[in-house]
N, C-alpha and C positions, 0 to 999 in steps of 0.2 A: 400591569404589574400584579400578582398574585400574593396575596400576605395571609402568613397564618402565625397563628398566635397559640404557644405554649403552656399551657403551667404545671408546676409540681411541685410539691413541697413550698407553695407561697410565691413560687420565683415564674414571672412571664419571660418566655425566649419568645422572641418575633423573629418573624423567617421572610423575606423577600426572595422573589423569580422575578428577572424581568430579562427580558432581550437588550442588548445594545443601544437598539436605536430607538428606545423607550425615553427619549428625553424628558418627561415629566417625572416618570419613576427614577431615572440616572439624578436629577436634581435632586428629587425627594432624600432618596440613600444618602449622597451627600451630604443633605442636612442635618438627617438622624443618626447618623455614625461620626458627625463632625469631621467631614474631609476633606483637607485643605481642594479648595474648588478650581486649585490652578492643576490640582491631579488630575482632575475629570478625562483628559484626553490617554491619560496612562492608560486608565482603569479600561478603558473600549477601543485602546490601538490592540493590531495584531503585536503579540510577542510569544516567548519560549515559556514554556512554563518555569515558576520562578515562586521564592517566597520575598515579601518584603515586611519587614516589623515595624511600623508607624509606632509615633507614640497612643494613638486615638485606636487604633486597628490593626490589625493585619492582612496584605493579599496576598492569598496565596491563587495562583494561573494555573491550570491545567489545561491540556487538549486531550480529547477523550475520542475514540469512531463510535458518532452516533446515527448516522446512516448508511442504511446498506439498498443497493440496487442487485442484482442477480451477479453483473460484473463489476462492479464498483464500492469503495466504502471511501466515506467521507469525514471528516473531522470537526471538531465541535471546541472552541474556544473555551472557555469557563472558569472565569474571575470570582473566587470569595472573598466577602470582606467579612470579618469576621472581629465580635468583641465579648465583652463576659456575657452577654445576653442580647445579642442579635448577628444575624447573620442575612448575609447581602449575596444572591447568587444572579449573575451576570454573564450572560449567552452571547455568542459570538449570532446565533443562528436560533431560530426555532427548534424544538427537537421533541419528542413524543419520548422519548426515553426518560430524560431530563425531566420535562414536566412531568411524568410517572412520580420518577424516583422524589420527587419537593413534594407531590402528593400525599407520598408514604407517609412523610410526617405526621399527617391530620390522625393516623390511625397509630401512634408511636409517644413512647413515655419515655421525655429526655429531662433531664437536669440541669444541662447547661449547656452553653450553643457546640460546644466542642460535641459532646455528642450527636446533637444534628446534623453538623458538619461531618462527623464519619459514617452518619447513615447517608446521609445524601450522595457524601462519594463513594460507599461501598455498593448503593444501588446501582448506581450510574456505572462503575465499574462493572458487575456483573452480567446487568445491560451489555454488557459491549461485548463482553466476555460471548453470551448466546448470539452476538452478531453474526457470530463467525462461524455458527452451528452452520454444515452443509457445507463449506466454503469447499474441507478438504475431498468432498466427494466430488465438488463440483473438477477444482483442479486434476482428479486421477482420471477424471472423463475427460479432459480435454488432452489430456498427456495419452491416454491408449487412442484416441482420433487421430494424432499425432504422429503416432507410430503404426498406423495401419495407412497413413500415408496422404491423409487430410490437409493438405499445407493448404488452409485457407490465409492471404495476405492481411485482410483485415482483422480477422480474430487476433492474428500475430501481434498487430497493432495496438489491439484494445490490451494482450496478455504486458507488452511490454511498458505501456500507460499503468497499467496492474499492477506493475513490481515499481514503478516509480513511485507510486502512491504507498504501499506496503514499507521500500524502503525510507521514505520518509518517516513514514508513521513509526518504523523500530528508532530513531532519534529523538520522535517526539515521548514516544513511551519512557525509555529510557528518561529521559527530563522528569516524567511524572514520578518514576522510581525514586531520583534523588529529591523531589520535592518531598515524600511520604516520609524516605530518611531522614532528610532534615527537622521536619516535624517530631519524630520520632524522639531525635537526640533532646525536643525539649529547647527550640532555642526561640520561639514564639509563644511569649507571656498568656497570648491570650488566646493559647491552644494547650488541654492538660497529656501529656501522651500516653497516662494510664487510661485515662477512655477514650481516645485517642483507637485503640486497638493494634495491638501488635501483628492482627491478620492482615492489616492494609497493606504489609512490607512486601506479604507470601504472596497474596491476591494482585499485588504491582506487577509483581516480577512472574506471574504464571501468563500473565495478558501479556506480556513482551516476549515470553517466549512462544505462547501459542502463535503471535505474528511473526517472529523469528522461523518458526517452522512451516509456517504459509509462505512467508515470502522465499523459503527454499526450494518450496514445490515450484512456486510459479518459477523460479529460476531454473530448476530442472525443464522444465516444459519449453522456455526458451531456446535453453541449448539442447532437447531434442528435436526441434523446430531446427535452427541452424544447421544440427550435422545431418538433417531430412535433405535440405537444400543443398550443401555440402557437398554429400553422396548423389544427389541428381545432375546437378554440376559437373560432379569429376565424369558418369557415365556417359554425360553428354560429349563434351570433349573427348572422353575415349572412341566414343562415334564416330565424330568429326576428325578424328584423328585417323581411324581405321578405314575411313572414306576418304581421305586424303592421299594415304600410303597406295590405295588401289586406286587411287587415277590418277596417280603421279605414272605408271608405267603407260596407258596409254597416252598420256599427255605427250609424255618426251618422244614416244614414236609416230604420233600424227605429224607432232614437231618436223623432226629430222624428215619423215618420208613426204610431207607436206612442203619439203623445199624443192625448186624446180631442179633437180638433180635425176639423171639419167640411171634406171637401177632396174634394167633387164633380168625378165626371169620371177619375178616378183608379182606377185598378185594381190588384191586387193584385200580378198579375202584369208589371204594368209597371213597379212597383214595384222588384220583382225583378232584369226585367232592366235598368234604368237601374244597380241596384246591381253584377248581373255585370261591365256596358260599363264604369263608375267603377273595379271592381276592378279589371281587365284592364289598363286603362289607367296603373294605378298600379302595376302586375307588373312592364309591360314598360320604366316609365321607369324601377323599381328596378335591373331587369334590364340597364338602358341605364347606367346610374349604376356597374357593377357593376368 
């Protein structure tokens, strides 16, 4: 657990970081914030992001993408407890961004924990914000791959794992949106919403649409994926069809002349070529048809 200690104008805010599964530190916070200790498994289950107003405190949950892989971003839990002078932040996961952003603090003149509390999530926010730096060049390069006829099956795989995670993550955002509202309107004591910032609402909702606009690309790149295969599909079949029509004529005359029937005058090789002239002619009205 990482603690830093505030002061200004007389008044100490103490700030805790700890991961989840800090049980020494998870007990400690409880102590010092006075929280009911049958809460304890609340505060470090998986949940949506949410505010709740204790009499002792407040938690406010958010999920925030705090890692990114080349093809991948991942999501990050993130439980404040928050009172007139201290504040408790609680990680689903490790995260370098996170611990950046609690960093900032040490170099930052606040007042009161509210203001802590909206640098901490305005960093982590913008954090997330540059995660994404690159993402949309990455996606127009795999969309022209795409269209110059690349159908690799496993990249398919990873883009469509890609939009599963994306479209989650626009539900989860959206949640943090209404959490910032909620804050906003003022209905959590021991959050002031004039320092607080009215930019958190703007900053919410630019991160939900920057992923709203990623998760569009990756969906475009899907479905020019699909009508790639679509359109090699229908050629094929048109193949198989155009090669069916032309041996459908010598099929039925090997048929018929291939029974022990007596048909003088007849040659083998005429045979033949009547069958080539029938094929031909059945090629090109395919080909006519086409």
């Amino acid at each position: 657990m990482d603690t830093i200690r505030l002061g200004l104008d007389g008044k100490t805010i103490t700030c805790h970081l700890l991961n989840k599964k800090d049980e020494t530190g998870i007990n400690h916070v409880i102590k010092e914030l006075r929280v009911d200790p049958s809460q304890k498994d609340h505060l470090i289950e998986k949940q949506r992001s949410n505010v709740i107003d204790y009499n002792n405190y407040a938690k406010i949950t958010m999920i925030y993408p705090t890692h990114k892989t080349e093809e991948m971003v991942t999501m990050t839990q993130i439980t404040f407890l928050i009172t007139h002078n201290k504040l408790a932040v609680i990680t689903s996961q490790d995260s370098e961004i996170i611990t950046n952003s609690f960093n900032e603090l040490k170099n930052t003149k606040v007042k009161n924990s509210t203001q802590a509390l909206a640098k901490v999530i305005n960093s982590i926010r913008e954090e997330s914000i540059h995660l994404f730096d690159g993402f949309e060049e990455y996606l127009n390069k795999k969309n022209k791959e795409i269209n110059k006829g690349n159908l690799d099956q496993k990249e398919n795989h990873k883009m469509r794992d890609l939009y599963g995670v994306f479209y989650s993550m626009i539900l989860t955002l959206k949640g943090n949106t209404e959490v910032i509202a909620e804050v906003l309107e003022n209905k959590i004591k021991f959050v002031k919403p004039a320092e607080f910032g009215e930019q958190q609402d703007d900053r919410s909702r630019y991160l939900l649409d920057l992923v709203q606009v990623l998760t569009e690309l990756i969906k475009n790149n899907l479905d020019s994926y699909d009508s790639r295969i679509t359109a090699r599909l229908n050629k094929q079949i048109y193949t198989l069809t155009i090669l069916g029509a032309v041996l459908i004529v010598p099929t039925i005359l090997s048929g018929y002349f291939g029974m022990n029937v007596n048909l003088p005058g007849i040659e083998f090789w005429e045979i033949v070529a009547v069958s080539a002239v029938l094929s031909l002619i059945a090629y090109l009205i395919m080909r006519k048809m086409k």
